[in-house]
N, C-alpha and C positions, 0 to 999 in steps of 0.2 A: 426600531425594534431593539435597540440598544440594550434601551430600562424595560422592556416590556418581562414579565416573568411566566413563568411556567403555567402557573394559575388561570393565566389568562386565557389560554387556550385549550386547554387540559377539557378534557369529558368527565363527569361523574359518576362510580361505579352502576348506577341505578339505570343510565343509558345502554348497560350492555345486557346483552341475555345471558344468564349464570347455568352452571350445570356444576353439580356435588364432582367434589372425588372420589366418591363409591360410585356413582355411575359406574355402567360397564361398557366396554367400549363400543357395541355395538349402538349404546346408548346416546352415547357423544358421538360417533358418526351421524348420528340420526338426528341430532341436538344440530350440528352444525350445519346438516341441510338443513333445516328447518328455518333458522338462522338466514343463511344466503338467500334462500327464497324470498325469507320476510323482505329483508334488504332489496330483493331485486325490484321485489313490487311496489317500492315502496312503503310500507308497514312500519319499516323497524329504519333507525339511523345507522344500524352498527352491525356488523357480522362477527366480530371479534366476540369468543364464548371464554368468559369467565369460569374459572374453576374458584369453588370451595370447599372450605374444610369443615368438617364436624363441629367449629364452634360460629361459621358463618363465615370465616376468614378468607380472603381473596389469597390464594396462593398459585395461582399461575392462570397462564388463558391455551386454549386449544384452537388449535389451529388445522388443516388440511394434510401438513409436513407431519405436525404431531400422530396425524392418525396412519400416516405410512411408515413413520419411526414406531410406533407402537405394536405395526405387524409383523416388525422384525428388532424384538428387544435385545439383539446380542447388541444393535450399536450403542446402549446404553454402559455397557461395559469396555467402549473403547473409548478413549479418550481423542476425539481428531479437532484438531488445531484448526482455527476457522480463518488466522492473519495468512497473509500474500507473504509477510516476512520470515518466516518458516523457511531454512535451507530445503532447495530439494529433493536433499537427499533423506531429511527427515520426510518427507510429502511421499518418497516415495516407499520409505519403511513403514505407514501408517497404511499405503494402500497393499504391502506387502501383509503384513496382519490381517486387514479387511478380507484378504485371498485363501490366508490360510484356515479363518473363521469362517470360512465358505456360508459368508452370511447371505440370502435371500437364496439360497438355493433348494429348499421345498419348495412345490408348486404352490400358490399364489391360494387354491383351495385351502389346502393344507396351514398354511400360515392364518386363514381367516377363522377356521376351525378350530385351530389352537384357542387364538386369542377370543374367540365369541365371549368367555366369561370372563376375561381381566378387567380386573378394574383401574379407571384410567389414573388414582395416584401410585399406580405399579412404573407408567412411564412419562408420566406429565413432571417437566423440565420447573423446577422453584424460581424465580425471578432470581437473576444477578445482578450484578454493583453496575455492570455495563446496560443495565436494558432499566435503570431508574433514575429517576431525578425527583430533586425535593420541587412540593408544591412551588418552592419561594425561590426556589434556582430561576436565575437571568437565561434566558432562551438560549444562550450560546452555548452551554452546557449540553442543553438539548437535542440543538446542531448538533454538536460533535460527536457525541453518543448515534443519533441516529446517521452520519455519514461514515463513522468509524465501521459503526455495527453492523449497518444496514440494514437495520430496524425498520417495521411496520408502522412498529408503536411502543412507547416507552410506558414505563408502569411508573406512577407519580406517588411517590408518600407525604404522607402529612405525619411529620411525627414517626414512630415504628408503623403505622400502615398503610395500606395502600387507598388515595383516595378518589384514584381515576387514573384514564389510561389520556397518553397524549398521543393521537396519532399525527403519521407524516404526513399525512394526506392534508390536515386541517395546515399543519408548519408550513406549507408548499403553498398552500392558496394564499397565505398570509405572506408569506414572503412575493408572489406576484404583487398582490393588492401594491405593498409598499415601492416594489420597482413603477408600478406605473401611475406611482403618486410622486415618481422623484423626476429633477425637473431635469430640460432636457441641457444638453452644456452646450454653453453658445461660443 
């Protein structure tokens, strides 16, 4: 797996089911069941829902987490530290803020109500430097990004775009395959 590079394992955007970022979130809720099911039954290889932009652009994907951060947009405007290496005294001024932001505390109705018409580029997260690898990056990059991150799935570019997603699921069967091709020490 040394030489092996990103491309080789990588999915092609056309694998995933896409949903606009003018959807409304009710929409991509419904987009992402639709999705799982497909997946469940077999139908679909992929549950992971692409977003696009107005010019066809992959600009991020929706997820489950996305749609319970989206019921409660104040966490968008806090910034919280996702590393273990954070003092925690900083960890615990971050959940001191969250307290004072008395964020999720409308009833559950309330909060669905709200957001029935938002549209989902109001809270859908743009891919970062941590959650991408170039088509032609050596696996190990890959690794280290998703054990750092603890990533799903990495978003793969060719060039400025994006040409496919890599998930962990595929890196992990591949990494078996190769353990139990290695021989045993005598």
């Amino acid at each position: 797996m040394n030489k092996m590079k990103v491309r080789e394992l990588m999915r092609p955007l056309e694998e995933f089911p896409h949903i606009s970022s003018q959807a409304t979130f009710m929409e991509a809720v419904e987009a992402l069941e639709k999705a799982d099911q497909e997946y469940k039954s077999g139908k679909a290889s992929q549950r992971i829902l692409l977003v696009y932009d107005g010019t066809g652009k992959i600009v991020g994907k929706m997820s489950p987490m996305d749609v319970v951060q989206g019921l409660e947009p104040k966490y968008l405007d806090i910034d919280i530290p996702q590393s273990t290496s954070i003092p925690l005294l900083m960890q615990r001024m971050h959940k001191s803020v969250k307290k004072e932001l008395r964020l999720w505390q409308p009833p559950l109705g309330e909060l669905c109500n709200k957001n029935h018409l938002v549209k989902i580029h109001e809270f859908i997260k743009m891919p970062t430097p941590d959650h991408m690898v170039s088509i032609d990056d050596k696996m190990d990059k890959a690794f280290h990004l998703f054990v750092v991150g603890r990533h799903d799935s990495l978003f793969v570019q060719d060039g400025q775009d994006i040409a496919g997603l890599i998930r962990f699921s595929d890196v992990y069967k591949k990494i078996i395959e190769v353990m139990k091709e290695c021989p045993l020490p005598t």
